[in-house]
Every structure is written in structure tokens, then in C-alpha cells.
N, C-alpha and C positions, 0 to 999 in steps of 0.2 A: 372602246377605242377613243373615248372623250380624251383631251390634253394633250394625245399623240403627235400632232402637228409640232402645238407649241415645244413639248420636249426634243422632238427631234434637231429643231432647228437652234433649241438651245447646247444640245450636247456639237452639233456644227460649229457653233463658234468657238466653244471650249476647244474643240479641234485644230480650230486654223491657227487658236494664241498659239496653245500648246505647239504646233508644228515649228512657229516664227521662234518663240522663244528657245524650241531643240534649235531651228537653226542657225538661230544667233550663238547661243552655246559651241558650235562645233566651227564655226567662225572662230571666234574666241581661242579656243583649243589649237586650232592650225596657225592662228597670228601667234600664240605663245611659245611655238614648237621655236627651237633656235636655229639659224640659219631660216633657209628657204628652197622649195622645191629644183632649182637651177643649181643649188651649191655641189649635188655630186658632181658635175657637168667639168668644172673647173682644173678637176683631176683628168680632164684629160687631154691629154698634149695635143688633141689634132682640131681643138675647138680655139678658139681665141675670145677672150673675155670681151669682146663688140659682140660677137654672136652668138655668145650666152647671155648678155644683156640683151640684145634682141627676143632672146629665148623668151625671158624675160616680160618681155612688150606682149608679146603672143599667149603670155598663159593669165595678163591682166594683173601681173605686179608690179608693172611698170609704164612707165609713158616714155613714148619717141619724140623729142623736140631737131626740132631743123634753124637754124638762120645764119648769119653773115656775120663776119667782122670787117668792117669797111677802113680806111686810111683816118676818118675821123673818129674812131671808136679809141683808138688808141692816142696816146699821151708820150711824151717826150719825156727822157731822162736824162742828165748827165752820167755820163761814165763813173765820174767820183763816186756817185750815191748807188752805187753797185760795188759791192766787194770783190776784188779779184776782174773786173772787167779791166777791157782794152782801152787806152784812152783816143786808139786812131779809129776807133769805132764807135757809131751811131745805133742809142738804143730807143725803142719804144715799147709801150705794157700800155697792157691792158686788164683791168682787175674784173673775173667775172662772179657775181654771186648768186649761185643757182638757188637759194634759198633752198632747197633738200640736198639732200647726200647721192650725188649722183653713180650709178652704176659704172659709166662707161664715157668717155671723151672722146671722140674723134674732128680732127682739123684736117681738113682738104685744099690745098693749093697748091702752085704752081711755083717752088722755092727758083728756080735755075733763072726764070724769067725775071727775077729781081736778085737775082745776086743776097739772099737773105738766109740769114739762120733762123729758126724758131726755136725758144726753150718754155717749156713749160715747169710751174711749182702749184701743187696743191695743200693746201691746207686744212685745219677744219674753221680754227679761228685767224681773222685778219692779220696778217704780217705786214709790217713795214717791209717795203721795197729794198731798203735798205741793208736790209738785217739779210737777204736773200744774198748765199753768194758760190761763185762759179769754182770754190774750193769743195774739193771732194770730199772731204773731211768737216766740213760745215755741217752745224745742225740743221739749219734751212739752206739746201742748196735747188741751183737752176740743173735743168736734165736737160740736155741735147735733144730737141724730137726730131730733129729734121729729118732723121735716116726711116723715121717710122709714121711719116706724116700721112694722114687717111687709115690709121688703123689705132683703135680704143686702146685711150694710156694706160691702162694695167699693162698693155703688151711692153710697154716701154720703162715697166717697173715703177709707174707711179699711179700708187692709189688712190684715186679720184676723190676728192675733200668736196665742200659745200663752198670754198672759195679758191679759185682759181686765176691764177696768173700766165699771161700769155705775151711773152717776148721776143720781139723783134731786134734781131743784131745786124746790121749792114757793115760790110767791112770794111765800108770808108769812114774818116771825118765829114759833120754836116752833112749827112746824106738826108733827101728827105723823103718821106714815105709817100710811095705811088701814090696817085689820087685814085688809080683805075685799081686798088689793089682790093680784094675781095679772100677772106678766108673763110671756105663752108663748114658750118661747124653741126656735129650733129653730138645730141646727149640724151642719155636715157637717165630717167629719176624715179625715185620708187613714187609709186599710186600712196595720194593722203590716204591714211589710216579710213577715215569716213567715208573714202567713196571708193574703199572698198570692201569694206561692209556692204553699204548700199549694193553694190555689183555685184557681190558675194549671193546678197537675197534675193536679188532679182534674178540669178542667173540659175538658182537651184530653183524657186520657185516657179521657173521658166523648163525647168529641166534639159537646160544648155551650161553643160560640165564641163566644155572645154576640151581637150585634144589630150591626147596621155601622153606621158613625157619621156617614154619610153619607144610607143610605137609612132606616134603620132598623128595616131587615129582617131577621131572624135570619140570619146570617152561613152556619151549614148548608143555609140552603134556597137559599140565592145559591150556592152551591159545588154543592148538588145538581141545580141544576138549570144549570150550566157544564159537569162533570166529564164528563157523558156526548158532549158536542158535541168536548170535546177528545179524549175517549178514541179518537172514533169516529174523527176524523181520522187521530192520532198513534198510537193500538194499531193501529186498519185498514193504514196506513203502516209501522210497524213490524213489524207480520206478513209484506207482502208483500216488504218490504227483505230478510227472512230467507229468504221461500219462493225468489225470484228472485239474491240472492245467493248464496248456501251452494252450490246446483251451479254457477254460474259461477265461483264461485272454485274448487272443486273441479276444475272440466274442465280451466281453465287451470293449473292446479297439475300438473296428470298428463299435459298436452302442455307441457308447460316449456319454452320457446325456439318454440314456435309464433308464427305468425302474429294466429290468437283470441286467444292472450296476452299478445303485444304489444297490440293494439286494446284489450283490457277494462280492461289497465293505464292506459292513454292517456285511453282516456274515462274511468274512474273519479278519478283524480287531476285531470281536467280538473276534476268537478263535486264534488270532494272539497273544492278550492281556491280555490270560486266565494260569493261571499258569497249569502248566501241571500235578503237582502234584495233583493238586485240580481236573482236569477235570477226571484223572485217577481213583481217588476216590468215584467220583461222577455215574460214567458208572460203574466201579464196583458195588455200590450198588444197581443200578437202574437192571441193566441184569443179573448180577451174585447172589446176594443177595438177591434180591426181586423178578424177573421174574423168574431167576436159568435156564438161556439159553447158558450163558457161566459159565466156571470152577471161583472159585473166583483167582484161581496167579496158580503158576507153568508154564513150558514150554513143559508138556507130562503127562500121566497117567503113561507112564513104562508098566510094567504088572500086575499093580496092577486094581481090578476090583471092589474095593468096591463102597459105597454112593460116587456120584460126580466124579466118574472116565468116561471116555470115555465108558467104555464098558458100564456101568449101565445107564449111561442117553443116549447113542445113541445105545444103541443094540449093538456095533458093536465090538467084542473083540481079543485080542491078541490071532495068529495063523488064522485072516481074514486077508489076503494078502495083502487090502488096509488099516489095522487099522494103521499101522505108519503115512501114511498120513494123515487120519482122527483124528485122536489122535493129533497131532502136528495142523490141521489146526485148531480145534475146540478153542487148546489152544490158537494159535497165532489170533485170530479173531476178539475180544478185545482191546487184546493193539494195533493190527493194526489198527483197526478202529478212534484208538485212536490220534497214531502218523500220520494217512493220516490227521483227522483234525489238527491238530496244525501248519504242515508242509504246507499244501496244498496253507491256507491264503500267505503266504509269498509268494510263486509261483504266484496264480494269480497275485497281486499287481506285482509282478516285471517284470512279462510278459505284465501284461497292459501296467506300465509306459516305457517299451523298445519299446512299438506297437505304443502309442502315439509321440514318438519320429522317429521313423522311416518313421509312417503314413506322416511328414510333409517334406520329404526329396522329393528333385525336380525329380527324375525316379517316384516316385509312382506317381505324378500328372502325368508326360508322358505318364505312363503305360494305368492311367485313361482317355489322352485324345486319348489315341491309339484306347479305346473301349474294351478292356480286360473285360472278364466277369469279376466281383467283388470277385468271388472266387477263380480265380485265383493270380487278384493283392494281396489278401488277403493272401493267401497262402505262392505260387512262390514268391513275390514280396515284400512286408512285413514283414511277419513272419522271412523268413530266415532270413534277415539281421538281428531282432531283435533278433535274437538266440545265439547272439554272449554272452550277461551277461548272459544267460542262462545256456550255456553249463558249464561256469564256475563253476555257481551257483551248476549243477547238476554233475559235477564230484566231486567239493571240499563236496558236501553233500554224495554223494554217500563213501569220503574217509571218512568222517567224521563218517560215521557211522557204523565202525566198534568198535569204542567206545562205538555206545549207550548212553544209557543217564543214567544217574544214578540213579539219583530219579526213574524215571520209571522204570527200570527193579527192585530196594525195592518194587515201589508202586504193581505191576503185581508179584514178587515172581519170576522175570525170571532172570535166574542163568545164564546172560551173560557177555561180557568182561566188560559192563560199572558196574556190582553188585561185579565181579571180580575185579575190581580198588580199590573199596572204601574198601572193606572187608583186601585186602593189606595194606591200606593206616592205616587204625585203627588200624592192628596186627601188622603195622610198619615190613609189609613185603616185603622189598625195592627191592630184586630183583623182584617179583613177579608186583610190583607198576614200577616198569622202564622198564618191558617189556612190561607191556602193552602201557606205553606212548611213546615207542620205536615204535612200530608196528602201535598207531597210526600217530606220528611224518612221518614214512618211507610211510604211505599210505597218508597221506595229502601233502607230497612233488611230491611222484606220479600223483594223481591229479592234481596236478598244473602241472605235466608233460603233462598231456593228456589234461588238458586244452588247454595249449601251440600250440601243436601238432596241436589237432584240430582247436584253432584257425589259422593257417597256413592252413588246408585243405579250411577254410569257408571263410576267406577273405586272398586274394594273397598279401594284402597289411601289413598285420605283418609282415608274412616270408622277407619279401622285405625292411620291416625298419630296 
């Protein structure tokens, strides 16, 4: 066990780069996607572009500012140096430069109380005042906000630029601007690029994902309460795939040219090669559908007792102490049946061909001419070493499937992390779609932690290189 310390703690850090570096990657990937999580929202009539910019604020791609425009903020015009204005009327501007490209503009005040119009023009680069004018047919024209004052200018057909103009019209000559006049102004602007990265990492690394954009529900408690229904399926499955493979492929490894070794080959390749979507469809119809021994999809009865629930086809009903279990196994019985064949074929085959190569290594003939009973060379002797792509095989499987598979949990109705990915992916629910690939990304670099590891427990000679 000499070095075990030091390698373990070394294959750890390799772990955490590896983790930051996926997670900067998948950062990367979602800043490059085009548009942004809020953009379907837009489409729909009963939202107002203030409170999808809000949305916005709330999912951490943008910031809320608040302040004032006060009587000194603003600046005096002549009429002349407006095109198309009034000359018995009194103007003042004000230029604002939000330095980012803001989402949303909202102004708040009290127009009747001063006898005032407001017009607002945005831009992206600086205009002369000048060049701005109250002809409809103008390239830079001023837009009436008065009728929509307190609600974000996209409502009012102008798209919010990185410079902004904000005009005051009084409808007399020399009028002059209240001192007491105050207009509340609120803007939302997109988060620097850098700091949201920075949020991005701390917030995954924190394992706070944020609220899904869909339900609204914090995005952990939807993952916490999926992960266990898939694990139960796909770890339960991937455990037995191990327990039931590893001596099959062994046995037929050590009778090589038998009969059981033709057969395990035959059927394993048969259901290695069988699309899963189809085999799942196939068992449904045959036990579900036409015997009626298992449920046709779902992952529980709940407490509901009608045709096809746990309670009606097995007697057995909510408030009997073991119906959770029985309810849950009846369901899971199925698709595990299902996922042990597909899984299983690739176990034996890769336990055989690591048996066949070990079996010709020069200690197994020593062992054999030592006089070792056969089941032990077989065992002790054999097997272990061959367990080395094994174990790999059986921790990156066992990370892997907390994903689940996707197809299969539609094709069964099981409402786990992998039916939870796709249903994201098509509502274009990105944060809800990045945690999931976040949690699987963080458990398949763990596995290859424990790979590691255990490779260093089972041969001295990793740790050592």
C-alpha cells in the first residue's frame, strides 16, 4: 500500500482541473448558443418585454439598475435645432449612456402634473440632437412615450440602444423645467461577460442552478427529486448487469470452444445489436399489453387505485406498509428486465476477452503446474487480474447512469433524469438542460476518480508509474 496516499491525492487534483475546465467548456457552449434562455418568452403576447427582462434579472443574465432624472439632469434646446418641432414650444434632453446594450427602459412619472410630453430615441452610436426629428418618415425619428410611460420601451416599439435620449416637450413658449420634477427610471443590462463566468462557476460548483424557466421551480429540487427514480432503475440494472455477467463471461472464458460458449456469444450479440427502443416496445406489448403482468410505463401507482394500478392487480394498497416497495418494484420490473438484457451482452464479451488474455499470461501456467485446484487458478488467479477493464467498465457505467437513457425512460413513461434532459432540451430549458449535463459531466469524472483509485488498490504497478 506504500505511495497510495500520495497517488490518491494526486489523481484529486487532476479531478477538480478536469471538473473546472468541463465547466468552463459548457459555459462557453451556452454563451455561444444564439439568442438566450428569455428569447422564446417574447412570442408571447401576454408577457411584456419589462418582464422578460426581469426574467432576465432572475436567471443571472442580467442586472436591475434604479435612479432619477431630476430638472438639472436635463439640458435646454431650441426648437430650430429640432426638426419638425413646434416653435411655441419648450424643449429639454437629456442624453443617457448606459455604456451596455440595455434590455429594457422603463420611466415613471407623473406627465398631467406638468403639463409635459416625453419622447424618447435610442440609438446604438451617438446622434446629434439635431439630426433627430418628429417626421415620421425620418431616419432618426422622436417616438411619443407618453401614452406608455412606466412600462419597458420595446412595448412602445423602440429597441433599447446603448444611447438614449429622453425629451421633454412643454406646450408653451419659455417654459421652464419644475425644479421639484423627478423621473424614476429603471434599466436592465446584460451581466459583463466575466462575471458571468465567474457566477456561472461558482454557482455550479455550489450546486445552485437556478429556477427552470419553464416551471419555476428551483432546478435542484426537480433533479432531486428525478435522480433517485433513475438511479434506482439504472444503478439497480447496472449492478445486476455486473453480478450476472462477470461469472458468465468468466465460465465461458475457461471452457473456450464449448458449447455454453458458443450460446452466451450468440445471445449476447443478438441483444447487444438490438435497438433498445425496439426491444422496449416489443416486452411491453408481449407482458404488459397482452399478458397484463406488468403496468404498461410510469414509475409508481401513487395512491391511486383504479384498473392497472398496483393496488387492483396485486391486492396490495396504499396504507400496507410494504405497498411503496411493491408499487415501485412491480413498476421497475420491466424496464429492468429490459436494461439487464442489453447491458449484460457487453459485460460478458468484455469479461470473456480480458479472461482469454490473462488465461495466456506465464503465473497462470505456474499456478497450473503448481497443481492449484482449477477453481482457484480460475478465481484467485485469473479473474482478478482480468478485472482491471472491468472495474473501469463498471464504475464509468454505474456514473453514467444517472443520465439514464432517454429513449427508454419515453419508451416505459419513466419520469427520470434522462426524460428530464430531452423535455428541457425541446422547451429550450437551458438551465434545467445544463444541470442535468453538469451532474452527469461531475459523476463520470468521479468514476474515472474511483476507477483510478481502485486501479492503484488492484495493481501496485499504476500507483507506481
Amino acid at each position: 500500500m506504500a505511495g497510495i496516499g500520495p497517488y490518491v491525492v494526486k489523481r484529486l487534483i487532476q479531478a477538480v482541473i478536469t471538473l473546472f475546465v468541463v465547466t468552463s467548456i459548457v459555459w462557453a457552449l451556452f454563451e455561444a448558443m444564439p439568442g438566450d434562455p428569455t428569447d422564446p418568452f417574447y412570442a408571447n403576447p401576454n408577457l411584456k418585454p419589462g418582464e422578460i427582462a426581469k426574467m432576465a434579472v432572475q436567471f443571472g443574465l442580467a442586472e436591475e439598475h434604479h435612479g432619477y432624472l431630476e430638472a438639472s439632469d436635463f439640458t435646454p434646446i431650441p426648437s430650430s435645432d429640432i426638426e419638425k418641432a413646434s416653435p411655441n414650444c419648450t424643449y429639454y434632453y437629456k442624453l443617457i449612456d448606459f455604456q451596455r446594450h440595455p434590455r429594457a427602459i422603463v420611466f415613471s412619472f407623473n406627465i398631467s402634473k406638468y403639463g409635459v410630453t416625453i419622447y424618447v430615441f435610442s440609438s446604438e452610436k451617438k446622434i446629434s440632437v439635431d439630426k433627430i426629428s418628429f417626421n415620421e418618415t425620418a431616419e432618426y425619428k422622436w417616438y411619443d412615450y407618453s401614452s406608455v410611460v412606466g412600462r419597458a420601451v420595446q412595448t412602445a416599439g423602440v429597441l433599447p440602444k446603448r444611447y438614449t435620449y429622453v425629451l421633454l416637450n412643454f406646450s408653451k413658449p419659455n417654459a421652464q423645467i419644475p425644479s421639484d420634477l423627478k423621473i424614476a427610471m429603471m434599466y436592465v443590462v446584460d451581466t459583463p461577460l466575466y462575471v458571468r463566468y465567474v457566477k456561472f462557476i461558482k454557482s455550479m460548483f455550489t450546486f445552485n442552478f437556478g429556477k427552470s424557466i419553464r416551471t419555476n421551480q428551483p432546478v435542484k429540487d426537480i433533479l432531486a427529486d428525478r435522480i433517485p427514480r433513475t438511479l434506482l432503475w439504472f444503478g439497480t440494472g447496472t449492478i445486476l448487469v455486473y453480478l450476472i455477467g462477470i461469472p458468465i463471461g468468466t465460465y465461458i472464458a475457461w471452457r473456450r470452444g464449448s458449447v455454453a460458449e458458443g450460446a452466451a456469444i450468440g445471445t449476447s450479440l443478438f441483444f447487444y445489436n438490438m435497438p433498445s427502443f425496439w426491444l422496449g416496445l416489443v416486452f411491453i406489448w408481449i407482458f404488459s399489453y397482452t399478458l397484463g403482468w406488468t403496468p404498461i410505463g410510469g414509475y409508481a401507482s401513487g395512491n391511486l387505485t383504479g384498473p392497472g394500478t398496483t393496488c387492483a392487480e396485486l391486492g396490495i394498497c396504499p396504507g400496507n406498509p410494504i405497498y411503496p416497495v411493491v408499487d415501485y418494484g412491480w413498476h421497475l420490473l420491466l424496464p429492468l428486465f429490459v436494461i439487464v438484457l442489453l447491458g449484460m451482452a457487453g459485460i460478458i464479451l468484455l469479461q470473456r476477452t480480458s479472461m482469454l488474455e490473462t488465461m495466456g499470461e506465464d503465473y497462470i501456467l505456474t499456478a497450473k503446474a503448481k497443481g492449484l485446484p482449477e477453481k482457484i487458478v480460475r478465481n484467485k488467479h485469473a479473474r482478478r487480474n482480468a478485472m482491471l477493464p472491468i472495474v473501469t467498465a463498471f464504475v464509468l457505467s454505474f456514473s453514467y447512469s444517472i443520465g439514464g437513457a432517454v429513449i427508454l425512460e419515453q419508451i416505459f413513461s419513466y419520469y427520470g433524469v434522462g426524460y428530464t434532459y430531452l423535455t428541457a432540451l425541446t422547451q429550450q430549458d437551458f438551465f434545467l438542460a445544463g444541470a442535468s449535463l453538469y451532474i452527469i459531466s461531475v459523476l463520470v469524472i468521479l468514476g474515472n476518480l474511483m476507477a483510478d483509485i481502485l486501479y492503484g488498490f488492484l495493481d501496485p504497478r499504476v500507483r507506481l508509474q
